[in-house]
KOLSE-963855 format. One record per residue (C-alpha): residue number from 1; residue in three letters; x, y, z. Coordinates in Angstrom, 1 decimal. Each point is the difference from the previous one (the first is absolute). Layout:
BEGIN
BAFI|i|aa|x|y|z
BAFI|NUM|ALA|X|Y|Z .
...
% end
This chain:
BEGIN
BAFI|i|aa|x|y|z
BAFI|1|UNK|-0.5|-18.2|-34.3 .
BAFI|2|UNK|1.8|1.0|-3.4 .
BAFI|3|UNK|3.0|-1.3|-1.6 .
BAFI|4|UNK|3.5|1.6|-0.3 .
BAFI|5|UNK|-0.5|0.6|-3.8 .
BAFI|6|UNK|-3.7|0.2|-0.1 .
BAFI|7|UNK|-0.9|2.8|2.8 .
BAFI|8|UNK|-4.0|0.6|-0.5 .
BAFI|9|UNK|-1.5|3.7|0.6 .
BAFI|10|UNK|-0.3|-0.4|3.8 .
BAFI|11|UNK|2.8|-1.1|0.8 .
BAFI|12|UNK|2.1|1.7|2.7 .
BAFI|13|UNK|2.3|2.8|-1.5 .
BAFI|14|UNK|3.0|-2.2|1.1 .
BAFI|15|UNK|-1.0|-3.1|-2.0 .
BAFI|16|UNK|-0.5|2.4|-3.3 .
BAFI|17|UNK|3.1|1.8|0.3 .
BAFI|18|UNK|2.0|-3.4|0.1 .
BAFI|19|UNK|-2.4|-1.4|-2.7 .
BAFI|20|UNK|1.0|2.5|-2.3 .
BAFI|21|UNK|3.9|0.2|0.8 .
BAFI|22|UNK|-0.4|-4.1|-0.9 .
BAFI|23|UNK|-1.7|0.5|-3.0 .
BAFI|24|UNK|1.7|2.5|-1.6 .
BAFI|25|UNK|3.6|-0.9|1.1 .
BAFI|26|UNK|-0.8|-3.7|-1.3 .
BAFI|27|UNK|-0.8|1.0|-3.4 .
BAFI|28|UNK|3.1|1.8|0.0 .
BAFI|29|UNK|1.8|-2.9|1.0 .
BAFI|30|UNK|-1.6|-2.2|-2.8 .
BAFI|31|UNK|1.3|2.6|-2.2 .
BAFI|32|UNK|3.5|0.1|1.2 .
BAFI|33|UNK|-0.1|-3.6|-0.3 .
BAFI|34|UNK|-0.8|0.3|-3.3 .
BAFI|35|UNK|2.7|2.5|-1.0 .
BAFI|36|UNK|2.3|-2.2|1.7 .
BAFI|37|UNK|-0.9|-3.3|-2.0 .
BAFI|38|UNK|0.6|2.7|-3.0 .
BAFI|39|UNK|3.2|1.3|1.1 .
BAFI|40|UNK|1.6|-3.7|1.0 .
BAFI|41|UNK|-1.1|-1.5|-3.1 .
BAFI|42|UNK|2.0|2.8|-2.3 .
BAFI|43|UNK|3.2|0.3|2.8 .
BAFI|44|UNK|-0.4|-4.5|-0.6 .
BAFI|45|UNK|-0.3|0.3|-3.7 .
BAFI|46|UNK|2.2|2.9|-0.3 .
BAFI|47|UNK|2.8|-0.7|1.9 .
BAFI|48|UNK|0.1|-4.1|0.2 .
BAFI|49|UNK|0.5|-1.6|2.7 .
BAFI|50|UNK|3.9|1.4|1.0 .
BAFI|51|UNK|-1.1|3.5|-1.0 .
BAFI|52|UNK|-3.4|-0.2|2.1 .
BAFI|53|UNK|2.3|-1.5|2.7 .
BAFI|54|UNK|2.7|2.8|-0.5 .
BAFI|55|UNK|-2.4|2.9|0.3 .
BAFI|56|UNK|-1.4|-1.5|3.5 .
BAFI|57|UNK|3.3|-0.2|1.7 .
BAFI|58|UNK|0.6|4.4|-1.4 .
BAFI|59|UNK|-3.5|0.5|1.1 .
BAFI|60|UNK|0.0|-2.1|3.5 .
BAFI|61|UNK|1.9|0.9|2.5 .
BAFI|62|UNK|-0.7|4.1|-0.7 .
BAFI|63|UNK|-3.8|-1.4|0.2 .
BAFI|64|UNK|0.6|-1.6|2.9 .
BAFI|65|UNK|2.1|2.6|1.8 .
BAFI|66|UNK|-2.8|2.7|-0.8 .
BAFI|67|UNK|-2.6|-1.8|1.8 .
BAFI|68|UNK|2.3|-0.7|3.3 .
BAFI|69|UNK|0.5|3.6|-0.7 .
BAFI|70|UNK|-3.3|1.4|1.1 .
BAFI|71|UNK|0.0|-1.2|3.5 .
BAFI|72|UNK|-3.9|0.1|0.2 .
BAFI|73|UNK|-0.7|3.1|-1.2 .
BAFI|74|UNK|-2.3|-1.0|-1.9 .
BAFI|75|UNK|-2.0|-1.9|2.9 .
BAFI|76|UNK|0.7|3.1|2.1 .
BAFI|77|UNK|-1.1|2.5|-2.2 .
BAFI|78|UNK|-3.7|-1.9|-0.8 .
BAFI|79|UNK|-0.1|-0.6|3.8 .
BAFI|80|UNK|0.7|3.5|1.3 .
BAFI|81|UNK|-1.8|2.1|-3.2 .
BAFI|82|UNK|-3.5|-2.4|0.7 .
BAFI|83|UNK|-0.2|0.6|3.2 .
BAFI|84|UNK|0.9|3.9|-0.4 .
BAFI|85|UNK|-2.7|2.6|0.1 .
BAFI|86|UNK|2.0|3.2|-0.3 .
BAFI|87|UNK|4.0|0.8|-1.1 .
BAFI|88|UNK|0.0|-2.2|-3.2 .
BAFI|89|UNK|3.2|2.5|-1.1 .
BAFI|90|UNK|2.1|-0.8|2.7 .
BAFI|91|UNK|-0.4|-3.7|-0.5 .
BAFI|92|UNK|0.7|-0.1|-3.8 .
BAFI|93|UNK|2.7|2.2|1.0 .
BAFI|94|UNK|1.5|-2.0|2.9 .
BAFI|95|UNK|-0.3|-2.9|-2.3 .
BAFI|96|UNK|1.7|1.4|-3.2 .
BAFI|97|UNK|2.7|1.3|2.6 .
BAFI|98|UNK|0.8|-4.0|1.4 .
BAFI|99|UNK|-0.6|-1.0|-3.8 .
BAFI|100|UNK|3.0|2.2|-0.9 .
BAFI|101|UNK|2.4|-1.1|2.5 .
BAFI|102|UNK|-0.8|-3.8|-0.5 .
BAFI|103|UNK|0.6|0.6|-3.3 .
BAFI|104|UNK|3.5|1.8|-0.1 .
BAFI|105|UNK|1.0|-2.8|2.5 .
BAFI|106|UNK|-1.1|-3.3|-1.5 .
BAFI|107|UNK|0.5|1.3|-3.9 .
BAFI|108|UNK|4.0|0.5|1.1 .
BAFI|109|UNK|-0.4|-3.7|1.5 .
BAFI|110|UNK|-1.8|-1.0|-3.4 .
BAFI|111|UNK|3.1|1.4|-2.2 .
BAFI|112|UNK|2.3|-2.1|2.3 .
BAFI|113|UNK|-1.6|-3.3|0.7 .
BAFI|114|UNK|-1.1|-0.5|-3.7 .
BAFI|115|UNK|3.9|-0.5|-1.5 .
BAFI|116|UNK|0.9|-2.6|2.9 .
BAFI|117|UNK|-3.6|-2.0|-0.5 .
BAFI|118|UNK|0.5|0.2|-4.0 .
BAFI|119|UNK|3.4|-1.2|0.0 .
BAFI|120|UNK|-0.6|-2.9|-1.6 .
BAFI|121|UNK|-1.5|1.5|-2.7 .
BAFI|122|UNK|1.3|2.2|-3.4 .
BAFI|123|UNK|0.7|3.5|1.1 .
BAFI|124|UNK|-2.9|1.3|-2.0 .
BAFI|125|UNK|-2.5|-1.6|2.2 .
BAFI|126|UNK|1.6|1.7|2.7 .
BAFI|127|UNK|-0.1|3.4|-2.0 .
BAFI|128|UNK|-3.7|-0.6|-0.7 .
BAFI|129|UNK|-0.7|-0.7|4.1 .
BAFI|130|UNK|1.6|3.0|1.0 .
BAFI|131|UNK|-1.8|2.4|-2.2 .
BAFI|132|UNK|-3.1|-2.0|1.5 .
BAFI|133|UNK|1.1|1.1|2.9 .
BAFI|134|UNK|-2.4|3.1|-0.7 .
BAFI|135|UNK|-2.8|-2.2|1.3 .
BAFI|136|UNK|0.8|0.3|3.3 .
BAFI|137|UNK|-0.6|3.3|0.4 .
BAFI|138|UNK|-2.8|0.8|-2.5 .
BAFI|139|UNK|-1.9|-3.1|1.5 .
BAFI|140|UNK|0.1|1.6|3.1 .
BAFI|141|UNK|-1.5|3.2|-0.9 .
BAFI|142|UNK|-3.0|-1.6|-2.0 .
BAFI|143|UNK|-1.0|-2.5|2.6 .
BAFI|144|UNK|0.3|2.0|3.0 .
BAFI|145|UNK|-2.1|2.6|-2.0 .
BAFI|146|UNK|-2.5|-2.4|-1.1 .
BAFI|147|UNK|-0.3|-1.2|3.7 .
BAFI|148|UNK|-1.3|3.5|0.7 .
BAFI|149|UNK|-2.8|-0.4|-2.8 .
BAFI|150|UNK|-0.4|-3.6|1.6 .
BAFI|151|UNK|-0.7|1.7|3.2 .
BAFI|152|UNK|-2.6|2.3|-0.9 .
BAFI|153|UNK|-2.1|-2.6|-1.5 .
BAFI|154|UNK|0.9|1.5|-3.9 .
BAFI|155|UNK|0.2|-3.5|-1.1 .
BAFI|156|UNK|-0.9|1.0|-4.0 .
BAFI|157|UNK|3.5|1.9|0.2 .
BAFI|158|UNK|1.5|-2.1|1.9 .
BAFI|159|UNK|-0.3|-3.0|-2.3 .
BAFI|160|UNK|0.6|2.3|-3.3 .
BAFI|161|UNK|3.6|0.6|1.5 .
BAFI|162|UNK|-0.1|-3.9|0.5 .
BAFI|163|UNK|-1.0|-0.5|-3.7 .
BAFI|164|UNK|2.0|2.9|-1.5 .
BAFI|165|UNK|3.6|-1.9|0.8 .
BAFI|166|UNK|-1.4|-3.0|-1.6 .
BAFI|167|UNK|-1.1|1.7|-3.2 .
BAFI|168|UNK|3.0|1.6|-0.4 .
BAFI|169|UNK|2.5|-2.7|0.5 .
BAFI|170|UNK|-2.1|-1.7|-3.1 .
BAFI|171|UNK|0.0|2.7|-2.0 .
BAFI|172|UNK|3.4|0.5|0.3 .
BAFI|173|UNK|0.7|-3.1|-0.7 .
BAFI|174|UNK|-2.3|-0.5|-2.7 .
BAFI|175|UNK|2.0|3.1|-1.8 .
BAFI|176|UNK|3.7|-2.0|0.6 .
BAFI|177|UNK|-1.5|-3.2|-1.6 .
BAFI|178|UNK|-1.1|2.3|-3.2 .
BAFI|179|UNK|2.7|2.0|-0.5 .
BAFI|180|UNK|2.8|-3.0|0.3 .
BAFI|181|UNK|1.4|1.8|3.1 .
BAFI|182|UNK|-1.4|-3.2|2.5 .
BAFI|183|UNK|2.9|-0.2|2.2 .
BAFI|184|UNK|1.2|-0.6|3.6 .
BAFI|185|UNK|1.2|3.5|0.3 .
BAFI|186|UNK|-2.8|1.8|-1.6 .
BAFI|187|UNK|-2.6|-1.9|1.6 .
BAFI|188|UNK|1.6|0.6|3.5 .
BAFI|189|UNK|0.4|4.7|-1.1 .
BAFI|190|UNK|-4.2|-0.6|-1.3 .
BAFI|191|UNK|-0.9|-1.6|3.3 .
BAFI|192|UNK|1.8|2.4|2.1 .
BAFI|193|UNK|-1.6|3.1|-1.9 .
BAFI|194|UNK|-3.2|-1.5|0.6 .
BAFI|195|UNK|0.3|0.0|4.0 .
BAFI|196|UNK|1.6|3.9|-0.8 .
BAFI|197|UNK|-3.4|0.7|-1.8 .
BAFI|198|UNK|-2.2|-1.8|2.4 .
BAFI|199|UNK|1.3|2.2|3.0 .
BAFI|200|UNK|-0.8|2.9|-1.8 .
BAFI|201|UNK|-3.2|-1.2|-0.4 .
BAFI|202|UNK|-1.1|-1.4|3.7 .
BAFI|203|UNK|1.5|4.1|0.9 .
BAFI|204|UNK|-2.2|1.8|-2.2 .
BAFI|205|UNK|-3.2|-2.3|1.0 .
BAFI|206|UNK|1.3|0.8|4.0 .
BAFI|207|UNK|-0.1|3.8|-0.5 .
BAFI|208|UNK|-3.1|-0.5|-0.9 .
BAFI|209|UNK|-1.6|-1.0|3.1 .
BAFI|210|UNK|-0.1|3.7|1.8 .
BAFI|211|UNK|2.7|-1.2|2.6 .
BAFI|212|UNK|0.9|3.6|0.8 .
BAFI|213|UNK|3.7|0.9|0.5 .
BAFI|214|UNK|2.1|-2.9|-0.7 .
BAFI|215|UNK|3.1|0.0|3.0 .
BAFI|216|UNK|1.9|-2.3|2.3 .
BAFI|217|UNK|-0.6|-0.3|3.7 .
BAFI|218|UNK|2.9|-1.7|2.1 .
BAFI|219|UNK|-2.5|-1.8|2.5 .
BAFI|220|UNK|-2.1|-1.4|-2.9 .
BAFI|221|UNK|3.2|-1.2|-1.9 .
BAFI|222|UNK|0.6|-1.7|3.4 .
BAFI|223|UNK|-3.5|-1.4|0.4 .
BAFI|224|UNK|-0.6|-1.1|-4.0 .
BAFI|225|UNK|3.6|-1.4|0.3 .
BAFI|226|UNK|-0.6|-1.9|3.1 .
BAFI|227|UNK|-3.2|-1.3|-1.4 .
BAFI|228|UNK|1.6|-1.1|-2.9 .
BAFI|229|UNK|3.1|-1.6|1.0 .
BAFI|230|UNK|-2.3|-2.5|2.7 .
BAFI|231|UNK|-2.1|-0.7|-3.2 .
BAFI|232|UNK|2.8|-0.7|-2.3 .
BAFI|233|UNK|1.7|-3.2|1.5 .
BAFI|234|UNK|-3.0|-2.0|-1.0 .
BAFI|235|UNK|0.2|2.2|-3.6 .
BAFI|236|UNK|3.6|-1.3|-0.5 .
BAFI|237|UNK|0.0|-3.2|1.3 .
BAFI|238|UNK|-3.0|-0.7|-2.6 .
BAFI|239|UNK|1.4|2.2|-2.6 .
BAFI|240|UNK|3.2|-2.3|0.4 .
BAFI|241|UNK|-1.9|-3.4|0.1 .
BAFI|242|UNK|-0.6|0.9|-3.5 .
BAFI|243|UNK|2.4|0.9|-1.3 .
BAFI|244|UNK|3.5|-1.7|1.9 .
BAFI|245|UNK|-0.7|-3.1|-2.5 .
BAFI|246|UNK|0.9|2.7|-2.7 .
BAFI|247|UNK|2.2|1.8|1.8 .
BAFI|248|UNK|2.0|-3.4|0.7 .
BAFI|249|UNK|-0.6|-1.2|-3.7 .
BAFI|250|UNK|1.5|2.8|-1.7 .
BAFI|251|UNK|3.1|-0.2|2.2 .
BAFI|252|UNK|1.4|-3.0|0.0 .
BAFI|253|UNK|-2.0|-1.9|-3.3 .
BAFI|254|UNK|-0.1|0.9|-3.7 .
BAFI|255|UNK|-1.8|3.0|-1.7 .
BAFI|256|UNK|-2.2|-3.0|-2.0 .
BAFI|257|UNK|-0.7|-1.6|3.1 .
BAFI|258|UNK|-1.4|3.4|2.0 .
BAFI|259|UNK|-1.8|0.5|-3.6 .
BAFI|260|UNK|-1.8|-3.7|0.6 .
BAFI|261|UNK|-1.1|1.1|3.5 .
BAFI|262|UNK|-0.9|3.6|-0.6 .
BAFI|263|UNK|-2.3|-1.0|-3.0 .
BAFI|264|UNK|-1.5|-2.9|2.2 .
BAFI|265|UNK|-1.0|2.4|3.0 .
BAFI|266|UNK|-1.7|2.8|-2.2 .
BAFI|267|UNK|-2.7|-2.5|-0.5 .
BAFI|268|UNK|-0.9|-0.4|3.9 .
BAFI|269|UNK|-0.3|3.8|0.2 .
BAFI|270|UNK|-3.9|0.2|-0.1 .
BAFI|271|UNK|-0.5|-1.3|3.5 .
BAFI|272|UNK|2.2|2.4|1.8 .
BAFI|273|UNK|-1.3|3.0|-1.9 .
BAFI|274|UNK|-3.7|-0.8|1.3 .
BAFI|275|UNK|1.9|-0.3|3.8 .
BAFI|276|UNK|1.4|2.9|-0.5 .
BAFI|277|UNK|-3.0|1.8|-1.7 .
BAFI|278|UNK|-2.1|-1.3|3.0 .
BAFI|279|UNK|2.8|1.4|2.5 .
BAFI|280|UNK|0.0|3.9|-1.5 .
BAFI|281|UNK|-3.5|-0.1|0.9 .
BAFI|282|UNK|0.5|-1.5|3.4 .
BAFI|283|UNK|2.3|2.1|1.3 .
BAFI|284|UNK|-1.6|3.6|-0.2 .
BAFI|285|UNK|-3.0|-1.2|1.1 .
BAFI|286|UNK|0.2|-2.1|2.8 .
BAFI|287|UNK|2.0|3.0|1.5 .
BAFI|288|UNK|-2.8|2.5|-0.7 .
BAFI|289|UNK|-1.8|-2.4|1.8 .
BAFI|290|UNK|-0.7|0.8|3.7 .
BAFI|291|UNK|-1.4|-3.1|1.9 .
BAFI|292|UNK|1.4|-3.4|-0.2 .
BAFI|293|UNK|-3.0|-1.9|-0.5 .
BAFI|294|UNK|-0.4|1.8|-3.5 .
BAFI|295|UNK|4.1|-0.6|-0.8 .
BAFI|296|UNK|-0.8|-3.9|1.0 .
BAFI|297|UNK|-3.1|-0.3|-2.6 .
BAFI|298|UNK|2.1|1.8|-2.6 .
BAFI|299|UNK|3.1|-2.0|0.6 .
BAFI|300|UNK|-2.0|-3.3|-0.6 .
BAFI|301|UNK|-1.8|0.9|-3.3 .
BAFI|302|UNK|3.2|1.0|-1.4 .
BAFI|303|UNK|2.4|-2.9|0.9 .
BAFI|304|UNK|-2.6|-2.7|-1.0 .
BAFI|305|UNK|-1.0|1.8|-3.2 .
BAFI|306|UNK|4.0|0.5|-0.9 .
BAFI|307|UNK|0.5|-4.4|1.0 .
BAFI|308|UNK|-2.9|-0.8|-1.9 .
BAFI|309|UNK|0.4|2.0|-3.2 .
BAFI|310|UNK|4.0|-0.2|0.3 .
BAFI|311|UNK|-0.5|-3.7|0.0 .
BAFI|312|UNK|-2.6|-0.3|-3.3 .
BAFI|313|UNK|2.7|2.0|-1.9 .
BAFI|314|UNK|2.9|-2.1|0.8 .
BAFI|315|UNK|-1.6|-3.3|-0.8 .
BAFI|316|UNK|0.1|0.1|-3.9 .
BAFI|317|UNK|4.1|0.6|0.2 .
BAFI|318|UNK|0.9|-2.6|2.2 .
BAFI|319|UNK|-2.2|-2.1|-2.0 .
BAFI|320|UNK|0.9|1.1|-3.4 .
BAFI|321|UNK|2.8|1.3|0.4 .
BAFI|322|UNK|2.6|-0.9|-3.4 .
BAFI|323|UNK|-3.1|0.9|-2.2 .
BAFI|324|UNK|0.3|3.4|1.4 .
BAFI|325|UNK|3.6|0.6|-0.3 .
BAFI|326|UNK|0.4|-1.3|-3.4 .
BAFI|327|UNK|-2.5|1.9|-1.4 .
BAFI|328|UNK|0.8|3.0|1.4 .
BAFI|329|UNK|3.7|0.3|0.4 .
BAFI|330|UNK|0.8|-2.8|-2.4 .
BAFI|331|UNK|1.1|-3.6|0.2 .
BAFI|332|UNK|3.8|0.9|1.3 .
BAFI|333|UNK|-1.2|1.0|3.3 .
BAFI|334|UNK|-2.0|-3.7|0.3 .
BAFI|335|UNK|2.2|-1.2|2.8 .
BAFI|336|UNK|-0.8|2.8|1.9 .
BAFI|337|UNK|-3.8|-1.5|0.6 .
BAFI|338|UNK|0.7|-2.1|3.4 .
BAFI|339|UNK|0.7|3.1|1.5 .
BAFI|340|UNK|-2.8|1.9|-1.4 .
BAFI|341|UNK|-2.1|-2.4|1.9 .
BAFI|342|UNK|1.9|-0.1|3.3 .
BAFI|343|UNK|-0.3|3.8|-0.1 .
BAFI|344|UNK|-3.4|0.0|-0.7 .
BAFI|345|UNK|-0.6|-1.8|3.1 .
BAFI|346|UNK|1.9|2.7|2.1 .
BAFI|347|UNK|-1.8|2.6|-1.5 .
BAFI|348|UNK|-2.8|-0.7|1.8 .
BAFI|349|UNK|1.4|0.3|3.7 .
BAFI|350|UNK|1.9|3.0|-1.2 .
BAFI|351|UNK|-3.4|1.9|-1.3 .
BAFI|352|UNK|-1.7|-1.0|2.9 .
BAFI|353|UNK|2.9|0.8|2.4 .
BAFI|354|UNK|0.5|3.7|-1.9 .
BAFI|355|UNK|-4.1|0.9|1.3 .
BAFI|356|UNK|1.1|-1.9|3.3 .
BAFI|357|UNK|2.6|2.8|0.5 .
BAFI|358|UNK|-2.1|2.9|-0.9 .
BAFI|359|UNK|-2.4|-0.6|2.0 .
BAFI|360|UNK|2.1|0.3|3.2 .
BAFI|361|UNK|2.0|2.8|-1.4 .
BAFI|362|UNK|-3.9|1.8|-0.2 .
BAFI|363|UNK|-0.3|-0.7|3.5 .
BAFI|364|UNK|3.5|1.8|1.1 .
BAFI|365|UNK|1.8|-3.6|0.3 .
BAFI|366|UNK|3.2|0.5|-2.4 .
BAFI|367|UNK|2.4|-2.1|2.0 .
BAFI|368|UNK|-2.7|-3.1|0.2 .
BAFI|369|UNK|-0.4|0.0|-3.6 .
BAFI|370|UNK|4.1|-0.4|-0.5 .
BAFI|371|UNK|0.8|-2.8|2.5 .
BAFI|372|UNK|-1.4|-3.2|-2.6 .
BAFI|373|UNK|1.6|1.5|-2.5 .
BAFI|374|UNK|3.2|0.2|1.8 .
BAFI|375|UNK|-0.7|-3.9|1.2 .
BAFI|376|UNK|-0.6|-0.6|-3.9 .
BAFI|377|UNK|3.4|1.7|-1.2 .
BAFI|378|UNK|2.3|-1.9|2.3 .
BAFI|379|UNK|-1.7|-3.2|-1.8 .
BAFI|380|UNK|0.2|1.0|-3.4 .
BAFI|381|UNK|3.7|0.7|0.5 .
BAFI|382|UNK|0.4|-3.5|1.7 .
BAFI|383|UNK|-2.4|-1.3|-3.1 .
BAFI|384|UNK|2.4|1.2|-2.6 .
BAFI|385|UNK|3.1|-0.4|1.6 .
BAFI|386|UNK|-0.9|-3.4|0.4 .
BAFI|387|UNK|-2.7|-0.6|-3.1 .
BAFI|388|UNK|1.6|1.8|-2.8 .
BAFI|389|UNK|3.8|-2.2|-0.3 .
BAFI|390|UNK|-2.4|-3.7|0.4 .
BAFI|391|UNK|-2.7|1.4|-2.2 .
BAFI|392|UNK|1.1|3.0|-2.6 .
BAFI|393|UNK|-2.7|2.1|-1.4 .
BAFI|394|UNK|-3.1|-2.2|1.8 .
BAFI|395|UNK|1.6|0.1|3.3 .
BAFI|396|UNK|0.2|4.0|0.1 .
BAFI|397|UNK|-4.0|-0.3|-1.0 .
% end
């Protein structure tokens, strides 16, 4: 028997293929993780706590929108290009063709929802959200194309898009902080050229591939967009379980207090990532997988390797979790430690819950994966509705 990270030579073909995925997606994800600590210690630093908490609410709800936005195409496309043999063009083709229509539709619904949820705040934070608004579309063009490199088992590529964004965005903002140009407004037109750029990227790497002639087909629109749509309720309702604390936050509270939350949660992100770095391996190849006694051995090595390792890495922030954010985001975001700790405890569940979902989206299950998640949402909403007035800031955790 091998392990999920360790597969030895003889191993079944299965077992090696999710090995590597695992491997090389999690050092990604320790990377991004890094480049995140990087980037929200300069936005903390930079900005303060009202500017950090300023450039959330421009950047949140366009985030927010663009990953509603996808409607599981990215599920769909890894699901439906791994378990292809033949006509790789007219998938990437049906795919870009949903990922443009999904994109005119929920951009226009970007540029009008983002004034109304912003109206509490000055008018160039609403300026800045809607020339984020970009993200919507040029997210959607980079993930579902990285799903198709997902799908063929190209993990190196696919995890060099993953890193590319990252890099960028620091860069970027490493220039703004030199130059005397670090600024709400800047930062958001940086950020957004770097999702331009990383599209272009994920495109050129796609071409690459030798999928013949690139076109759409109208019954494998229907059958990617089926796919998708039964994955995505569970997407969402996660997706929102995140991030309606936020969404909440920078509607009715202060700028300084969404900056104190924001700053608190970036330091619970590790968890997640290896969930989520343990689910774009599970996904591709438990559908490439063709008995269910092989999908049910996979299954278990990868949920009890994502509880286990999601739980060592969570420990030393609920423990120590002030030290942390004074030393790297500085003592003004102290009081944000309870709910560093809180969240660290729900990052657990979440990572493990994230592999949890792949696994039956490998084994053609969308709709199961969703129906928690939906379960989940109503209580968050009942949570904060009834949480966040008794208990601010700690009651939203």
């Amino acid at each position: 028997m091998t392990s999920v990270v360790g597969a030895t030579v003889d191993a079944p073909v299965e077992d090696r293929s999710a090995a590597r995925a695992v491997k090389l997606t999690l050092r990604a994800s320790l990377i991004v993780q890094v480049l995140n600590m990087v980037s929200g210690i300069e936005l903390a630093r930079g900005l303060g706590v009202s500017g950090r908490g300023e450039l959330a609410a421009a950047m949140l709800w366009p985030s927010v929108i663009g990953v509603i936005a996808t409607l599981g195409l990215e599920e769909s496309m890894i699901y439906h290009v791994a378990r292809a043999r033949t006509a790789l063009g007219r998938l990437i083709g049906s795919g870009l063709a949903l990922c443009a229509a999904q994109s005119l539709a929920f951009t226009a619904l970007t540029l009008a929802l983002v004034p109304i949820a912003l109206h509490k705040h000055p008018s160039q934070t609403i300026v800045s959200g809607l020339i984020y608004s970009t993200f919507v579309s040029m997210n959607m063009v980079a993930v579902t194309l990285n799903a198709v490199l997902n799908g063929l088992h190209r993990y190196g590529w696919y995890n060099v898009v993953r890193l590319s964004i990252g890099f960028g965005v620091v860069a970027s903002q490493t220039v703004l902080l030199a130059t005397g140009a670090f600024s709400v407004r800047w930062i958001v037109i940086a950020i957004a050229a770097c999702y331009v750029a990383n599209a272009v990227f994920v495109w050129a790497l796609v071409r690459r591939v030798g999928a013949g002639r690139i076109r759409a087909d109208r019954a494998t629109v229907r059958e990617i967009f089926g796919y998708g749509i039964r994955s995505h309720a569970g997407t969402t309702s996660s997706f929102l379980n995140q991030r309606l604390d936020q969404l909440v936050i920078s509607a009715f509270l202060t700028a300084r207090q969404l900056g104190l939350y924001v700053v608190a949660v970036t330091l619970t992100l590790l968890p997640p990532l290896l969930g989520g770095s343990v689910a774009a391996a599970a996904l591709p190849n438990m559908a490439a997988l063709d008995t269910h006694e092989e999908q049910i051995l996979l299954a278990r090595r990868l949920v009890s390797f994502t509880l286990i390792a999601s739980a060592i890495l969570a420990l030393p922030f609920i423990v120590l979790a002030p030290l942390f954010v004074k030393l790297f985001f500085g003592h003004a975001f102290v009081a944000g430690a309870n709910i560093t700790r809180i969240t660290s405890v729900a990052s657990i569940t979440l990572a493990t819950n994230r592999v949890l979902e792949a696994v039956l989206r490998g084994v053609g299950r969308p709709l199961a994966a969703g129906l928690a998640e939906i379960v989940a949402l109503g209580t968050t909403v009942i949570g904060l509705a009834t949480l966040l007035p008794a208990l601010g800031l700690v009651g939203a955790a």
